[in-house]
NUKOLVEX-5086 format. One record per residue (C-alpha): residue in three letters; residue number from 1; chain; x, y, z. Coordinates in steps of 0.001 Angstrom, whole numbers. Last residue first. Example, Ala and Ser with C-alpha at 12.3 -4.5 7.8 and 13.67 -1.06 7.14 Angstrom:
% NUKOLVEX-5086
(SER,2,A,(13670,-1060,7140))
(ALA,1,A,(12300,-4500,7800))
This chain:
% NUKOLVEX-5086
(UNK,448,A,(51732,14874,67073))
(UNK,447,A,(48758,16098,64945))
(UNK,446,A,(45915,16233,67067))
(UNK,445,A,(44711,19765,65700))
(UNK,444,A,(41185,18246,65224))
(UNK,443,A,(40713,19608,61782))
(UNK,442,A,(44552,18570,60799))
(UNK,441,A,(43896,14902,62347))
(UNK,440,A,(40453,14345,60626))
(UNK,439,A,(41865,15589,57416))
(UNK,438,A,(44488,12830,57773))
(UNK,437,A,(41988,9995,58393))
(UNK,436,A,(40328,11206,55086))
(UNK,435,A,(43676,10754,52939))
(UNK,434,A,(43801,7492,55165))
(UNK,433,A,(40923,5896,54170))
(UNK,432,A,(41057,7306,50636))
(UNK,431,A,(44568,5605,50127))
(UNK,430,A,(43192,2493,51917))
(UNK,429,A,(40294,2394,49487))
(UNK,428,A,(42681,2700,46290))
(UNK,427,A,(44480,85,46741))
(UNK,426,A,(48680,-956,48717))
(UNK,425,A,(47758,-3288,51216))
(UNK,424,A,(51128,-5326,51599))
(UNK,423,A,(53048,-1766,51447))
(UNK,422,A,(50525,-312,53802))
(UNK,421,A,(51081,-2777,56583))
(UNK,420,A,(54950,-1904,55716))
(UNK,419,A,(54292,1646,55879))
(UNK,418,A,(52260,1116,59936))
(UNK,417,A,(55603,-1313,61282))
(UNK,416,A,(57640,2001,60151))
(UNK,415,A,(56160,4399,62761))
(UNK,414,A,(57470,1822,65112))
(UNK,413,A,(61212,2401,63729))
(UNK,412,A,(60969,6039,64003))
(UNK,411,A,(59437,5665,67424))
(UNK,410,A,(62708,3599,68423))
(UNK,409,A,(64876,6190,66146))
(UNK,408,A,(63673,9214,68259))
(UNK,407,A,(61072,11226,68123))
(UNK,406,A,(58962,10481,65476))
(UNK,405,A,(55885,12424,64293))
(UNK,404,A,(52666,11128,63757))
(UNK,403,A,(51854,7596,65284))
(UNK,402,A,(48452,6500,63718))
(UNK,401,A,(48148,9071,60958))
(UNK,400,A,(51733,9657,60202))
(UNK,399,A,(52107,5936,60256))
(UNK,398,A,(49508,5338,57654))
(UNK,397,A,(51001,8398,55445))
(UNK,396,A,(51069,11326,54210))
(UNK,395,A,(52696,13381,51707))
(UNK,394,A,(54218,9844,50939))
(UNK,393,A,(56891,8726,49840))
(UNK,392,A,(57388,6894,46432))
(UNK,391,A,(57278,2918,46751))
(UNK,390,A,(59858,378,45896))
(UNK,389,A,(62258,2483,48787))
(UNK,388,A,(59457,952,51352))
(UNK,387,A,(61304,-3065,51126))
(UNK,386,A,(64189,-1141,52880))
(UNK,385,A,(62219,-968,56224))
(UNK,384,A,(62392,-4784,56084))
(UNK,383,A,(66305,-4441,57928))
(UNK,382,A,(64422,-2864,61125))
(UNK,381,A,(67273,-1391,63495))
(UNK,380,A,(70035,-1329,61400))
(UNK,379,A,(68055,-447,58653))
(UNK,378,A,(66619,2169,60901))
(UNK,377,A,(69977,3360,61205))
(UNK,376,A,(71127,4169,57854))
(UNK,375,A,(67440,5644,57325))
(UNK,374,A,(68261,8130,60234))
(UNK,373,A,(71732,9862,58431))
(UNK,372,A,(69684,9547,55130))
(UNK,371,A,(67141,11705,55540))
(UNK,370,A,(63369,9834,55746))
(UNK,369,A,(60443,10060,53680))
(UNK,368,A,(57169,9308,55142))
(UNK,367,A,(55709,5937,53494))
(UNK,366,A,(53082,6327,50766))
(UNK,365,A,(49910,8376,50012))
(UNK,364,A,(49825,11602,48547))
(UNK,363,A,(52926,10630,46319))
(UNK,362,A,(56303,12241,46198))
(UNK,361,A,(59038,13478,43893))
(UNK,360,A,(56932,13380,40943))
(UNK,359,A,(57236,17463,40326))
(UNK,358,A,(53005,17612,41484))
(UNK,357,A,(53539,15499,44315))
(UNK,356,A,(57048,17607,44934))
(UNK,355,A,(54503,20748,44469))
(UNK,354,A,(51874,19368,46864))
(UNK,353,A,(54854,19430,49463))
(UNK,352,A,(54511,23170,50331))
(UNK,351,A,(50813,21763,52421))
(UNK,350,A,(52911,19742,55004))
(UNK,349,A,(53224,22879,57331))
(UNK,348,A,(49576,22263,57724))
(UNK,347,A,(50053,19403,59826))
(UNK,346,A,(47163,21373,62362))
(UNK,345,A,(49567,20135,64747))
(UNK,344,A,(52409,20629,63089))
(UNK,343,A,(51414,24439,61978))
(UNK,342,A,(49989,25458,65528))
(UNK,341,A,(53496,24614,66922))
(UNK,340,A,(55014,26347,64115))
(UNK,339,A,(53120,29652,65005))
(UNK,338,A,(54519,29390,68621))
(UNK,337,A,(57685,28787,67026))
(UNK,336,A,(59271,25454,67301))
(UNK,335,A,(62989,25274,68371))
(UNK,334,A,(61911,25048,71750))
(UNK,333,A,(60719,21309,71618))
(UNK,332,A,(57765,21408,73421))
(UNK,331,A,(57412,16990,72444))
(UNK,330,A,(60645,16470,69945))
(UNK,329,A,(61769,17270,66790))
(UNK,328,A,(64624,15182,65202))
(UNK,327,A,(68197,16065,64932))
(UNK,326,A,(70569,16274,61811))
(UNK,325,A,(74165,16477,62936))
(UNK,324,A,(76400,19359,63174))
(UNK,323,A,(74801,21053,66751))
(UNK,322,A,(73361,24241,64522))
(UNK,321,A,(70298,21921,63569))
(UNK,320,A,(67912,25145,64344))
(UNK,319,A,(69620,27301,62308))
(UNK,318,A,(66375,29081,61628))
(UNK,317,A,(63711,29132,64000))
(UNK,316,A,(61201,26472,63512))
(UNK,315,A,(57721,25949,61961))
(UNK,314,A,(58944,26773,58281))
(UNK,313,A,(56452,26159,55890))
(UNK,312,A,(57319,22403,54372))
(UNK,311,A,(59360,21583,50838))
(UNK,310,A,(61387,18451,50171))
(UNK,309,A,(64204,18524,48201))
(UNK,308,A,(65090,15023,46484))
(UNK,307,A,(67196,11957,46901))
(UNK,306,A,(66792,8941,44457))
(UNK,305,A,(67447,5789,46971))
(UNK,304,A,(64563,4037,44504))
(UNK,303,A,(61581,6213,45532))
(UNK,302,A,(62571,8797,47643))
(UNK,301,A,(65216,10183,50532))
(UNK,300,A,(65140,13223,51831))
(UNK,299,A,(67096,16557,51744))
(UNK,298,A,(65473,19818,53378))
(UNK,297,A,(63464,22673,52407))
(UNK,296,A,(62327,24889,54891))
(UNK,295,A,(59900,27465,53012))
(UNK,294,A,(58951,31124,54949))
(UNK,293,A,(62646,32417,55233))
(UNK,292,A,(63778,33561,58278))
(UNK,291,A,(62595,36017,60850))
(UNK,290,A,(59588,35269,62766))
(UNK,289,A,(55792,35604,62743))
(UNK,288,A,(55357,37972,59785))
(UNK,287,A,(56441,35613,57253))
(UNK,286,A,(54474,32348,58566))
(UNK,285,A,(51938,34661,58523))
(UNK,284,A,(52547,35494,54816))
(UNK,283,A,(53039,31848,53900))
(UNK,282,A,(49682,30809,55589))
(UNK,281,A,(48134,33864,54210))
(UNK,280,A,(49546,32860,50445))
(UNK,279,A,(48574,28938,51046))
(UNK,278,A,(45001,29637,52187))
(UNK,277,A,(44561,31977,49164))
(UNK,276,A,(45788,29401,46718))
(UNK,275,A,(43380,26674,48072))
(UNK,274,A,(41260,26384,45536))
(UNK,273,A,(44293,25945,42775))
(UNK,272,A,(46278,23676,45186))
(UNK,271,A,(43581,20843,46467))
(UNK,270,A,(42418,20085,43498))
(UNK,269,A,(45925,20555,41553))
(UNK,268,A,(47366,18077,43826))
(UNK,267,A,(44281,15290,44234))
(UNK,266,A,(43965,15235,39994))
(UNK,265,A,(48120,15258,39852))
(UNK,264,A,(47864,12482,42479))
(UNK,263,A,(45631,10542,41140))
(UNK,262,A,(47026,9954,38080))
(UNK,261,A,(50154,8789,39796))
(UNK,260,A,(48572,6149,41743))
(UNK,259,A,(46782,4952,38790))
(UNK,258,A,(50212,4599,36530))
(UNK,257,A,(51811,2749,39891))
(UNK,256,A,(48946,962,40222))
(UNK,255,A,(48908,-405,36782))
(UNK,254,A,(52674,-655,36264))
(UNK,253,A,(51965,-3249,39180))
(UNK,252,A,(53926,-2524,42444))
(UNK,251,A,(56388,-6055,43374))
(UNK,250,A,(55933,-6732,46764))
(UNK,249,A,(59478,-7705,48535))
(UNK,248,A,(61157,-10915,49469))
(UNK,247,A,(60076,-12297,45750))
(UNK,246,A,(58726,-15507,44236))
(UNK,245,A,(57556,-16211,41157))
(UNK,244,A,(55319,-19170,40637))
(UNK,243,A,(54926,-20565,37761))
(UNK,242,A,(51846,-21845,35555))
(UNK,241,A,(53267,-23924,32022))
(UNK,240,A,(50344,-24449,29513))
(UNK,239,A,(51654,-21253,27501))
(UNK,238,A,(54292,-19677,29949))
(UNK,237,A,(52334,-18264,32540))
(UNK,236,A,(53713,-16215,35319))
(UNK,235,A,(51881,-16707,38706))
(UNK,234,A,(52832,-14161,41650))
(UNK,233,A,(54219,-15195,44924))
(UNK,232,A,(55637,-12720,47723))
(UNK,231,A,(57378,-13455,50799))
(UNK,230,A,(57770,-12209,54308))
(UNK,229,A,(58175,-15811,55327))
(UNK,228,A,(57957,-18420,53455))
(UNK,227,A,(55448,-20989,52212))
(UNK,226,A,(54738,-23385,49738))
(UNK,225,A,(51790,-25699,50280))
(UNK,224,A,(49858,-24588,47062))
(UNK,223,A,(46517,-24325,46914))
(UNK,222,A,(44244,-25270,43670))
(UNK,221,A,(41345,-23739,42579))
(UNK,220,A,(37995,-25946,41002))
(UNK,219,A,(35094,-23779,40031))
(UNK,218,A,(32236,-26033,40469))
(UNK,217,A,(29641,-26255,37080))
(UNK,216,A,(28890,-29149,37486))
(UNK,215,A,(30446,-30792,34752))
(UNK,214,A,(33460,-28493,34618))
(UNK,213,A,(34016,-29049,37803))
(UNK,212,A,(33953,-33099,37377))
(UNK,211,A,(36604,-31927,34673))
(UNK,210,A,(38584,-30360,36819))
(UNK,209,A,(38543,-33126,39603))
(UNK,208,A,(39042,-35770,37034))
(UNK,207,A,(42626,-34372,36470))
(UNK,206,A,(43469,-33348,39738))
(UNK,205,A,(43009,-37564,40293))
(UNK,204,A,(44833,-38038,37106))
(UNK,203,A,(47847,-35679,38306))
(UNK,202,A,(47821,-37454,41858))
(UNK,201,A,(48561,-34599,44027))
(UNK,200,A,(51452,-34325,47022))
(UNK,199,A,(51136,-31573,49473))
(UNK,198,A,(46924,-31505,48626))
(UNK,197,A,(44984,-28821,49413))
(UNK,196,A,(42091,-28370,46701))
(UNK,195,A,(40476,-25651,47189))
(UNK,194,A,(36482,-26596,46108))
(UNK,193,A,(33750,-23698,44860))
(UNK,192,A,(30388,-23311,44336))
(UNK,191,A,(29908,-26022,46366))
(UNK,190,A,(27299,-28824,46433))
(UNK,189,A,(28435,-30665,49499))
(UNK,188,A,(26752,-33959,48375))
(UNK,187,A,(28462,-33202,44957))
(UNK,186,A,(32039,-32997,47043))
(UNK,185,A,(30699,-35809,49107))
(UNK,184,A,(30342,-37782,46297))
(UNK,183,A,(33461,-37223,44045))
(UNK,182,A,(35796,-38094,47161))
(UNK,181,A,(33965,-40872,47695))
(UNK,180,A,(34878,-41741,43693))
(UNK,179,A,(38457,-41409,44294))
(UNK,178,A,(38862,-44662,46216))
(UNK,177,A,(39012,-44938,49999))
(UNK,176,A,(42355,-45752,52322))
(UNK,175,A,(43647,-42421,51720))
(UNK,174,A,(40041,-40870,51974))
(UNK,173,A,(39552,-39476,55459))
(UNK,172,A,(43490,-38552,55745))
(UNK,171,A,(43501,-36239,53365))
(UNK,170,A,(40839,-34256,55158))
(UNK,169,A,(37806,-33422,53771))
(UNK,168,A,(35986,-30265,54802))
(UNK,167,A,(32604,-29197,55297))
(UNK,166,A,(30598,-25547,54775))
(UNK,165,A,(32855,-22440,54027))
(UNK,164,A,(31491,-19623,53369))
(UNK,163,A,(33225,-17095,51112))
(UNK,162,A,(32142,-13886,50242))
(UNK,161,A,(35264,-11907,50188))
(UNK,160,A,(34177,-9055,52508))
(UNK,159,A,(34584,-11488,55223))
(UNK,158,A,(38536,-11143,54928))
(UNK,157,A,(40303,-12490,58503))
(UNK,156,A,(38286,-15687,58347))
(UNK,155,A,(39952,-15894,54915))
(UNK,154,A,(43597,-16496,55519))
(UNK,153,A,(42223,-18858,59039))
(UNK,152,A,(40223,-20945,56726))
(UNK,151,A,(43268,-21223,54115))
(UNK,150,A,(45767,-21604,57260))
(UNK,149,A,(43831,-24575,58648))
(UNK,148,A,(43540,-26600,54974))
(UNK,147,A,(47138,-26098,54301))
(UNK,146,A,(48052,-28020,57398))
(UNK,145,A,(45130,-30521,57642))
(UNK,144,A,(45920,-31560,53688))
(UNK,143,A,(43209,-32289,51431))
(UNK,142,A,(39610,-30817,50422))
(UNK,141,A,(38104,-27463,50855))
(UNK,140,A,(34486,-26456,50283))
(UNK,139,A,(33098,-23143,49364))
(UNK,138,A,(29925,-21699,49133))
(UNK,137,A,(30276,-18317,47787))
(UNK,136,A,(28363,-15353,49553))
(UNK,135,A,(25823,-12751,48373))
(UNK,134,A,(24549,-12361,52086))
(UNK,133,A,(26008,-12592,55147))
(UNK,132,A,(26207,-9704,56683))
(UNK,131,A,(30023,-8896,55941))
(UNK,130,A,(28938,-9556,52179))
(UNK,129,A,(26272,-6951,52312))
(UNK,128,A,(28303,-4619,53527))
(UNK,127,A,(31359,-5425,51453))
(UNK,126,A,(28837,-5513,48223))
(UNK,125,A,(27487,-2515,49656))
(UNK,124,A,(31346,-355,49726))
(UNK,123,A,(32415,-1731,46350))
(UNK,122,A,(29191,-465,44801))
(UNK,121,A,(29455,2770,46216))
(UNK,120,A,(33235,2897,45347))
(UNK,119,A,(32269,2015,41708))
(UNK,118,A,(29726,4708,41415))
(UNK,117,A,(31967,6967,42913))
(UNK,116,A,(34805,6079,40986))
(UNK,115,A,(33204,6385,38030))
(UNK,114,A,(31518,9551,38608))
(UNK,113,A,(35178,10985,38894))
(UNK,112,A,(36192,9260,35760))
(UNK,111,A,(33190,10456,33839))
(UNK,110,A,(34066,13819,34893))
(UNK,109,A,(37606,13632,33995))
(UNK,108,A,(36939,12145,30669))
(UNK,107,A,(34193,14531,29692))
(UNK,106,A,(36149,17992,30902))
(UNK,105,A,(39056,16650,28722))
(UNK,104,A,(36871,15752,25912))
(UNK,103,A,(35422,19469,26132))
(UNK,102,A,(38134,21637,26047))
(UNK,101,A,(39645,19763,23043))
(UNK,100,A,(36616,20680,21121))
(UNK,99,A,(36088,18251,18386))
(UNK,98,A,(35038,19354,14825))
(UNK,97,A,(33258,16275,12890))
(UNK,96,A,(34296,13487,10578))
(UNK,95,A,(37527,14050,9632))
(UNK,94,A,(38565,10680,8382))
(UNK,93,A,(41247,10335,10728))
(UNK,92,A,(40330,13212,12925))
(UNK,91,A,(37362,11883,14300))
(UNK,90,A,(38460,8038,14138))
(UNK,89,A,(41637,8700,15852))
(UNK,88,A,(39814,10984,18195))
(UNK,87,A,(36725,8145,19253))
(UNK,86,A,(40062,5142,19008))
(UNK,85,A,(42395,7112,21540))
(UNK,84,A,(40293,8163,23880))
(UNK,83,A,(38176,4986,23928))
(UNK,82,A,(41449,3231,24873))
(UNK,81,A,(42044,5489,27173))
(UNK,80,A,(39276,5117,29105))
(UNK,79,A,(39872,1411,28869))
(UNK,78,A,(42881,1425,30647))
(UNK,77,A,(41114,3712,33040))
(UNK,76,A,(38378,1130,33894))
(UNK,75,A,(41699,-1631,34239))
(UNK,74,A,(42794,742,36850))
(UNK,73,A,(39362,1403,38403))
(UNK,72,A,(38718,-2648,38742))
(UNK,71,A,(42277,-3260,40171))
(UNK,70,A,(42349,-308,42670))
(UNK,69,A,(38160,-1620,43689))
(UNK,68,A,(39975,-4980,44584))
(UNK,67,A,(36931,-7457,45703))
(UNK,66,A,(37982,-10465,45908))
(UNK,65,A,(35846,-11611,44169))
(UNK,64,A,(35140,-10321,40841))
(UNK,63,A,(33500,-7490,39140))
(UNK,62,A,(33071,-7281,35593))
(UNK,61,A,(32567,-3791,34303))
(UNK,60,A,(35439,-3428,32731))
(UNK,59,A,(35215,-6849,30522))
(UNK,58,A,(38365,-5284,28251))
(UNK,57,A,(36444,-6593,25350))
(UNK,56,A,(33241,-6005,25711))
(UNK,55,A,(33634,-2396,27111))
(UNK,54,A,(35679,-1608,24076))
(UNK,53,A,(33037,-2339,21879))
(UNK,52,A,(30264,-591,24248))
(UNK,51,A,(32331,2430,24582))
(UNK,50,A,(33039,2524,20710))
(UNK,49,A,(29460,2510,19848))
(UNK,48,A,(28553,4976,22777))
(UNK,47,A,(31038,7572,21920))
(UNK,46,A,(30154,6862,17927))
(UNK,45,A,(26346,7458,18756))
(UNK,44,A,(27147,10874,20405))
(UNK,43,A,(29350,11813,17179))
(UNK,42,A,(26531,10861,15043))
(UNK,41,A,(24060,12777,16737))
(UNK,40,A,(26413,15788,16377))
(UNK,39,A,(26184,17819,20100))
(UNK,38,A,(24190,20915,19738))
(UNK,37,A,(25693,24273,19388))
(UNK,36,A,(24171,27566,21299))
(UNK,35,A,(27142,29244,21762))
(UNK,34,A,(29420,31280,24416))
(UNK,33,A,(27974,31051,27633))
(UNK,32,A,(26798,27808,27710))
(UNK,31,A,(29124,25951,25630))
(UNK,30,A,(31558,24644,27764))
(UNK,29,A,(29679,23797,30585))
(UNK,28,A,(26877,22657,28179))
(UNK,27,A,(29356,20475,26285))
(UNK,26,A,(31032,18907,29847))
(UNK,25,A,(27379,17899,31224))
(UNK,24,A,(26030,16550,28463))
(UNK,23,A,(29626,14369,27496))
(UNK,22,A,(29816,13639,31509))
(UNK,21,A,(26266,12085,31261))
(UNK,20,A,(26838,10198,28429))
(UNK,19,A,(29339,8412,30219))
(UNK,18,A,(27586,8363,33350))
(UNK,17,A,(24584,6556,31417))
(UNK,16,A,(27298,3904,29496))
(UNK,15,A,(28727,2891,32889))
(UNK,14,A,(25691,2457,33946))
(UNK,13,A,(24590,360,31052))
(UNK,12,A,(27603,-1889,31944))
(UNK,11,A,(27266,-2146,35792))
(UNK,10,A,(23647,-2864,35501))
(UNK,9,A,(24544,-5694,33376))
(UNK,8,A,(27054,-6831,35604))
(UNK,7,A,(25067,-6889,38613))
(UNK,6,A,(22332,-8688,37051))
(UNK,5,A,(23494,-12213,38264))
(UNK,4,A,(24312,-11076,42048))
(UNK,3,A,(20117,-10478,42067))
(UNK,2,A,(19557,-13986,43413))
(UNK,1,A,(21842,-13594,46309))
């Protein structure tokens, strides 16, 4: 599309609107009922001033394909923070102006929150528009038959991406041709982008294909044939030097993990100061519809093999395990009170673990934790299922969506196929996707 060019403009100034936004918003809030101040001109044009420095630099409002709206809000908060830091140090530094503390908190976690709606508007039209058709990146693809077939089939799966691919020339077409038919369909093709796919590259012939990018303006990317199974590849730089690192497992970005964990406090205490009065008549009925205590808390198994107390409202009669072993819940199983019944399905018995979000014990998101005595077997059973102990558990889940509650080790080990989908697709529009999917479960009472 024509109008792809001015997306990053109108990213930046927007940026810069909600900003100042927030700041209006937060002072009046805070201000309203107890003074008639007016925001410092100079301290409004030192919030802009240092946004639009640190803007430039950190290139937050730049974004790429493919689209990753985790990636773009977690270098956005990097960047939040670094305006943080420099707008107080400067403030108090040379004690310019007096700051209320109230009111930079209530600025930053507006603007954040407009931020990510902004950004997951724009996110959610580019993949429209993308899916459609439009804004797309002509691509061609040059070399090896092998490579070539599982790049087309990698990105057939992704429309969103933008990618449309229109020829391809196999290695085989110019082995007995010189370089320069290479050149000329490539130009004839006129790409926006070329993959090369070569097993075996010339390094004057990759060369001249860089620099005939550079001339005309092709981006020129470079696929490697290596591939295993159930592995991972990231590129570490060394000055000139590219590697790749591989791994069996996903390594979680400090990025994510920081974002992820942001979120969660913000998502915890949102859902936990409102809903006080839900949790204390949910605790009292629990109370008043059987004997025993109104928390079950129970040993499971986090982030790292770290074990933890997890919390739930009661939905059983007590000394319900009294056979010596742990045993899972099953389908009428008559250890569930008739309020308990009403609790799983609703899966408002899950509400108590807000607190091990809140204590770091759990995430909203991740993979259901387990108790040792069934993890020991599910390794047995599924040996990947200890790639999930990279991530903290989840409040809920993928699998707790789409399967729900396990009733034996089988299901158990089904349920796990869904975490390790998630664990490959870890950003912040799945976590949303499913967040919502959940409320759609509790409102519907379908909860398994």
């Amino acid at each position: 599309m024509r109008y792809s060019k001015l997306l990053q403009p109108f990213t930046f100034f927007c940026d810069l609107l909600l900003l100042n936004i927030a700041l209006q918003c937060a002072h009046l809030f805070i201000f309203t009922f107890y003074s008639s101040e007016i925001q410092s001109i100079d301290f409004l044009l030192l919030v802009n001033l240092t946004w639009v420095t640190i803007a430039s630099v950190t290139k937050n409002y730049v974004i790429k394909r493919p689209l990753m709206l985790s990636d773009n809000l977690s270098k956005f908060m990097t960047s939040m923070v670094y305006h943080l830091v420099m707008v107080l140090g400067i403030v108090y530094f040379f004690k310019l102006y007096e700051v209320s503390r109230m009111v930079m908190f209530c600025t930053y976690l507006l603007f954040f929150i407009l931020i990510v709606a902004q950004r997951s508007l724009i996110f959610f039209t580019l993949d429209y528009i993308r899916k459609k058709g439009y804004n797309i990146k002509h691509v061609i693809i040059v070399g090896n038959t092998d490579i070539v077939n599982r790049v087309k089939k990698s990105f057939s799966r992704h429309p969103e991406y933008g990618y449309n691919f229109i020829t391809t020339i196999s290695e085989d077409m110019l082995e007995s041709q010189p370089n320069e038919v290479l050149f000329n369909k490539i130009l004839e093709a006129r790409p926006d982008e070329a993959f090369i796919c070569y097993k075996y590259i010339d390094q004057l012939l990759l060369r001249k294909l860089v620099d005939l990018g550079d001339q005309h303006n092709i981006k020129i990317k470079l696929v490697s044939d290596l591939v295993l199974e159930n592995s991972y590849a990231s590129i570490v730089n060394y000055e000139n030097l590219p590697v790749i690192q591989l791994s069996s497992s996903i390594e979680i970005s400090l990025k994510i993990i920081f974002f992820k964990r942001c979120f969660d406090i913000l998502f915890s205490l949102f859902v936990m100061i409102p809903g006080l009065p839900v949790f204390i008549a949910l605790a009292i009925t629990t109370k008043l519809t059987s004997k025993g205590p109104v928390f079950y808390r129970q040993e499971r198994i986090g982030r790292n093999h770290k074990p933890f107390n997890i919390y739930k409202f009661r939905s059983m009669y007590v000394n319900s395990e009294q056979a010596g072993r742990p045993m899972l819940s099953k389908d009428k199983d008559p250890r569930i009170t008739q309020w308990g019944s009403f609790l799983r399905k609703s899966r408002l018995d899950e509400l108590p673990q807000f607190w091990n979000v809140l204590k770091g014990d759990m995430s909203i998101v991740g993979p259901r934790p387990e108790r040792q005595y069934f993890i020991e077997q599910l390794i047995e059973e599924s040996p990947n299922y200890h790639k999930l102990f990279k991530l903290k558990p989840g409040l809920t889940s993928i699998g707790q969506v789409n399967y729900g509650y396990a009733e034996n080790v089988q299901e158990m080990r089904d349920r796990v196929r869904y975490d390790l989908i998630y664990l490959k697709n870890i950003n912040f529009n799945n976590d949303l996707g499913i967040i919502f999917q959940t409320i759609r479960v509790m409102v519907q009472l379908k909860g398994k």
